[in-house]
N, C-alpha and C positions, 0 to 999 in steps of 0.2 A: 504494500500500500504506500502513495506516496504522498507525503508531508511535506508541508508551507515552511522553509526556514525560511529568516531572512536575510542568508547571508547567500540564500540560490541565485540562479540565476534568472530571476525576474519571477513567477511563480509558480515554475515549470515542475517546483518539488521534485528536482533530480539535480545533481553535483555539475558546478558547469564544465563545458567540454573542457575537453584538454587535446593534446596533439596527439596522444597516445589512441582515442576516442577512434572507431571504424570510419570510411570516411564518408557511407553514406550518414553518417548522424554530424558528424564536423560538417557536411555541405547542408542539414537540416537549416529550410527557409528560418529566421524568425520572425519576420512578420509577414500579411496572406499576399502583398504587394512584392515577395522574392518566390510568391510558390510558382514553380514550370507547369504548364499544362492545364486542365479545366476553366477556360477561357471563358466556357459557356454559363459558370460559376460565381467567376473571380475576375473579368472583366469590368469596366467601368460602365458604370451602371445593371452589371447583374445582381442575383440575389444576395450573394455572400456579399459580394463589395459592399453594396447599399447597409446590408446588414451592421457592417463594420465600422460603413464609413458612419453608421447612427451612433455609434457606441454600444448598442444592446445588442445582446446575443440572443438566440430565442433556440429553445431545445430540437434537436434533429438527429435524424441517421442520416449517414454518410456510407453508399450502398457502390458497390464496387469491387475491381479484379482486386488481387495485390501487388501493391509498389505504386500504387494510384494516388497514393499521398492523403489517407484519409485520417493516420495520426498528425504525419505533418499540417493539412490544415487546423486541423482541431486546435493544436499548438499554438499556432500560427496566427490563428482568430484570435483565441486566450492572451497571447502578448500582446496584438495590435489594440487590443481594447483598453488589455492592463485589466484582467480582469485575475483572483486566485485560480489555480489548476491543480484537479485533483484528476489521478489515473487508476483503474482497475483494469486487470485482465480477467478475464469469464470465464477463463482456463484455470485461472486457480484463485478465483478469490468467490466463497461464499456468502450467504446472506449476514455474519458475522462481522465479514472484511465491510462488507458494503454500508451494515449501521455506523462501522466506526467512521467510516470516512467522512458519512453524512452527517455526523458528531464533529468532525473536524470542519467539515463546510460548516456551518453554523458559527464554531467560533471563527475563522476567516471574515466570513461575511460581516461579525462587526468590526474588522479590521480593515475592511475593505469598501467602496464607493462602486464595485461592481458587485455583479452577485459569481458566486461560486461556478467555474463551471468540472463538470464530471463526465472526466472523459470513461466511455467504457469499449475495449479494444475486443471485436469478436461477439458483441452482444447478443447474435444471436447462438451463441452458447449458455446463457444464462436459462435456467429454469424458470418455468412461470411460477413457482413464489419467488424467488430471487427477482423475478419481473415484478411482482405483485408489491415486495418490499421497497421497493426504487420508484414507483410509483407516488407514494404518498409525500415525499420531497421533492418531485418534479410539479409535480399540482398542487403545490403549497407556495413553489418558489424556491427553497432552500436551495437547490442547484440548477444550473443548467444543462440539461444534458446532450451530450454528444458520445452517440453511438457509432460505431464504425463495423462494418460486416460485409462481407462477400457473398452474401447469401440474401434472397429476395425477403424483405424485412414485411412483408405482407402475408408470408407465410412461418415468417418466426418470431416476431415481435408481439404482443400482446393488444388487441382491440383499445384496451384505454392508453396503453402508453403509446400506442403510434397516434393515437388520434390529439396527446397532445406535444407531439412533433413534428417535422416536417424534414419528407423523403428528399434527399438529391443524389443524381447519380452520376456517380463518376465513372470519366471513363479512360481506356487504355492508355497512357503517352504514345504521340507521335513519335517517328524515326526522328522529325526534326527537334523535338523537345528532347529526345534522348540524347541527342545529339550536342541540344544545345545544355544539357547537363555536363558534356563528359569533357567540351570544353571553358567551359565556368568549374570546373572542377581543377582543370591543368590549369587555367589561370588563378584562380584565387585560391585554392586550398594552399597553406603555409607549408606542407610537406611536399607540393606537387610541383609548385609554383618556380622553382631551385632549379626543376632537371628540364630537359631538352625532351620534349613528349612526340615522336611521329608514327603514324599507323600506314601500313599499307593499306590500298582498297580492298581487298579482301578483311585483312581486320577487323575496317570498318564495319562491314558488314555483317561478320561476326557476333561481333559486337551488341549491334543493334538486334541480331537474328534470334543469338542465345539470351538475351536479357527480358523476350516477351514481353514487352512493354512494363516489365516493372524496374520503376528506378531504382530502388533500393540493390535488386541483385547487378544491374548494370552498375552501379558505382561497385559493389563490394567486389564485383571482376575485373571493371578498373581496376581498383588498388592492386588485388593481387599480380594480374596483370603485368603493371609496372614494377610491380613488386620482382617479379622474374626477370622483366627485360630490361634490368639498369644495369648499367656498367660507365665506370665514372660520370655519373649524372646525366648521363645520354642512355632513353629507353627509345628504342625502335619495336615496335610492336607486332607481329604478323599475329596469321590466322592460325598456326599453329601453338605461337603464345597464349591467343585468346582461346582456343579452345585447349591450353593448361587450365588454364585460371578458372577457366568453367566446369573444368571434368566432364566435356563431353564436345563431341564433332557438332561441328557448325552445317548445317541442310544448306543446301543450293536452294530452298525454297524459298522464294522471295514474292509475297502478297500482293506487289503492285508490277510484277513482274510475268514474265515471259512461262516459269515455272509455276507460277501460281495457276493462269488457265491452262497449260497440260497435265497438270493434276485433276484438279476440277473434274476434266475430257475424260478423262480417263476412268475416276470414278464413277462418272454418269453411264458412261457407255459399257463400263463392268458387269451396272444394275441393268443396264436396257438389256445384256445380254445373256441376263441370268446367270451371272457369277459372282457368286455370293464371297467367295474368298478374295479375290480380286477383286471387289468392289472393298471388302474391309482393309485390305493392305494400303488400297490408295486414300481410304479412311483415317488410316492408323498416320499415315502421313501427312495428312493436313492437322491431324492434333497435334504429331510432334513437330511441326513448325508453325504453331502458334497462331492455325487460321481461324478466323471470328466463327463463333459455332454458329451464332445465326446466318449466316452466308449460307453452312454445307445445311444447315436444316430445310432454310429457303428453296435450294436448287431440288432436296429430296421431297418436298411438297410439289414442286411444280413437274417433277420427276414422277407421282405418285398418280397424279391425272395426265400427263405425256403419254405415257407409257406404258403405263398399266393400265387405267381407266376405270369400265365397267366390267372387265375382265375380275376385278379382285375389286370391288369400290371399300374393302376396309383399310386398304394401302393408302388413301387418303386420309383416312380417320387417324390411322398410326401416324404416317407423318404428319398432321397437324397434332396430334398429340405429343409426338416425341420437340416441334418446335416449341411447345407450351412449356412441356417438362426441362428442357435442358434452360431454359431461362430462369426455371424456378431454383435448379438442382444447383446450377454453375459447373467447374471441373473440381477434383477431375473427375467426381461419378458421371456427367455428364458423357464420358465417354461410350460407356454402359448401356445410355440409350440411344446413341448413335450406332453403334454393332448390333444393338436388337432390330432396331428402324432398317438398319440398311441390308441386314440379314434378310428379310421378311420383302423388303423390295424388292433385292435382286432375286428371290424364290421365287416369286408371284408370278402365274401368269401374265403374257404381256397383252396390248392391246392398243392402239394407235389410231383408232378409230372415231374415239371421240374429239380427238385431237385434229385429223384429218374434217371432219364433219363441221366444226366452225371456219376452218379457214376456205374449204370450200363454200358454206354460204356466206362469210365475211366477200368471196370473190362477186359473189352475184349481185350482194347487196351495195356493194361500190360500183357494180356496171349498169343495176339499174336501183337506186337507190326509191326509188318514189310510187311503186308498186303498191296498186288497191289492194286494202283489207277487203277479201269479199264480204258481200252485205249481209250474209246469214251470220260472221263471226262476230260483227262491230257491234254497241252497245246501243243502245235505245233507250236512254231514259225522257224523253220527250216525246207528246203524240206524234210532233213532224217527222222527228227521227223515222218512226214506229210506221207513218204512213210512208216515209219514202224508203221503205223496205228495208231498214237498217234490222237485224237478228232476226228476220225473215225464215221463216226455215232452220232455223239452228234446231240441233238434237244435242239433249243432254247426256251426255255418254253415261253416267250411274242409271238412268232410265234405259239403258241396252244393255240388251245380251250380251256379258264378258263385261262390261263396261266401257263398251267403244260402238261408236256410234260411224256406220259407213256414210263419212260426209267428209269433204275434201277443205283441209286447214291451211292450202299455200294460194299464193298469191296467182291469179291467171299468168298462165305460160310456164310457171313454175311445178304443175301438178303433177308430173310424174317425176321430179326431183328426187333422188335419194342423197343424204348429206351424212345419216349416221348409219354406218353397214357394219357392222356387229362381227365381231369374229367367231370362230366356232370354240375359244380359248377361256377357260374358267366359267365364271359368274355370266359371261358375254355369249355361251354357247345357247344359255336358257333363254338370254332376250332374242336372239334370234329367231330360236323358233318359235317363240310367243310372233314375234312383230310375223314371220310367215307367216301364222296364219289369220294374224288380221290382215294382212298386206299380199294374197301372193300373186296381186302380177307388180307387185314394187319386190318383194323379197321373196325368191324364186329357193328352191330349197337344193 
């Protein structure tokens, strides 16, 4: 648990750095106008700025990957305000640790002109009493809370304590924010500052590849890093340094790049071809180089009706289920329901017909765009309507045999059109012979 001296550094109730200190916490912003990244945040005139630039802080979760900077803001805020800072981890601090502390805010808060704020790292690890107990200090006042979590806080946070907080979500750092860390790093860190810092391009890329957008691990590779490649004050860095310092190979896969869509191809055309193994390997390689899970869930939904269709229509349901899931879950269970989703896709019968079926009448409806509704389909809510033969003749299909009614639904010149032809392949084998035999001189058997 950490305590208010006053001889800390500011009221971060932790020892102030030193040079010895890792150097992701030595390059820790301290105020929200040095944090990299979440612009959409911590820009002039966003939410946090505004917030800050009030002076009052107002209780929130802070929902996000890690290395996203969600202790640093907290911090960050807490100095800029000058308000006291208490910390709990949720990992090892229970309902015990959390009255003391809330004991400690109290006396602060008359030592103070702001109110308390309580940071809690992981929150959604706390149990709902351990939520239940945090609750009656956040709705009295005695603290402000800042929660931090990688996990969707609408599934793990408690109904009253989320409702008096406010969600923002952060998100992954930029290559260029990464970037622009690791040299704000060689220039102003007091240890870095001394030596001669150069990367080859590969490195770089390294670099930026292995770090998956969390700062925290990009700087602590840095260091070690340089840690390896000094020799009289001069570190030259390759891609085989960087992947020392990281304990593991650097992927050629690069997200805004040339490998990114041969991956992608790859995977989609695995599942089109009903290769379940090959579709997971090119899987398993967009995880390990760090591709956005809603991209590969996006492409497996759209993948789901492509491809499969009416053939299997619960291959939609899945993939919109597995997009739902993995946003809830995060990584890395997430991966879990990507191998289940894309298992079950590339097995599926396949089916391309409903796919085929709109782009052939999107073709028609661009060539002749302005085609009469016949008059027996159009609505009639008015006598004129009704006299000048608008639903004329219509048949109500639940009033026929089978529930289809032999009355013609396209547009003149259009009536012997077929747009949806059904394969003879799973689920799609039974619509066919259904539509046969209401249709067969459209659906010949």
């Amino acid at each position: 648990m950490a305590k208010i001296k006053d001889t800390d550094e500011s009221f971060f109730g932790v020892e102030p750095r030193t040079r010895f200190a890792p150097l992701a916490e030595r390059m820790r912003p301290k105020t929200i106008y040095e944090v990299v990244g979440q612009q959409h945040l911590i820009a002039k005139g966003k939410p946090l700025e505004q917030m800050v630039a009030s002076g009052n802080l107002h209780s929130m979760v802070l929902w996000g990957p890690p290395g996203t900077g969600k202790t640093t803001l907290a911090k960050a805020m807490s100095e800029t305000v000058g308000a006291p800072f208490f910390s709990l981890s949720a990992i090892s601090s229970g309902v015990k640790e959390l009255r003391e502390v809330i004991d400690d805010a109290r006396k602060a808060n008359s030592r103070s002109t702001k109110r308390t704020v309580l940071f809690i790292d992981e929150i959604h690890r706390f149990s709902k009493s351990q939520q239940d107990a945090l609750l009656g200090a956040v709705e009295v006042g005695i603290v402000t809370l800042i929660g931090a979590t990688t996990e969707n806080p609408s599934f793990e946070v408690i109904s009253p304590l989320l409702s008096r907080a406010r969600v923002y979500v952060l998100e992954s750092l930029s290559e260029d924010d990464l970037w622009g860390l690791i040299e704000r790093a060689i220039k102003e860190d007091e240890e870095l500052r001394e030596l001669q810092v150069t990367f080859d391009d590969e490195a770089r890329r390294a670099m930026l590849a292995l770090s998956g957008g969390d700062a925290r691990k990009l700087l602590s590779g840095l260091e070690l890093a340089i840690s390896l490649a000094t020799k009289e004050n001069v570190a030259h860095i390759t891609q085989e340094i960087v992947e020392s310092a990281f304990g593991r190979k650097a992927s050629r896969y690069d997200k805004g790049g040339e490998m990114h869509y041969d991956i992608i191809s790859a995977f989609i055309k695995s599942m089109r071809n009903s290769d379940p193994n090959a579709s997971i390997y090119w899987l398993a390689r967009m995880i390990e180089a760090g591709e956005d899970p809603e991209f590969i869930a996006r492409r497996m939904v759209i993948l789901a009706s492509e491809d499969i269709g009416n053939a299997d229509p619960a291959a939609l349901m899945l993939a919109t289920s597995c997009w739902n899931a993995i946003r809830a879950v995060g990584w890395p269970e997430s991966q879990l329901i990507f191998s289940q989703t894309a298992a079950y896709l590339a097995s599926a019968p396949k089916s391309n017909a409903a796919t085929t079926a709109i782009g052939a009448a999107m073709a028609d409806v661009q060539a002749n765009p302005n085609l009469e509704v016949p008059l027996h389909l159009r609505n009639a809510p008015t006598k004129l309507m009704k006299d000048l033969g608008y639903g004329k003749g219509y048949k109500y299909a639940h009033s026929e045999e089978g529930a289809h009614a032999d009355q013609n639904c396209l547009p003149e010149g259009l009536e012997d059109k077929v747009y949806y032809n059904p394969t003879n392949y799973g689920r799609e084998k039974q619509i066919r012979e259904r539509l046969e035999l209401l249709y067969p001189g459209k659906y010949k058997k």
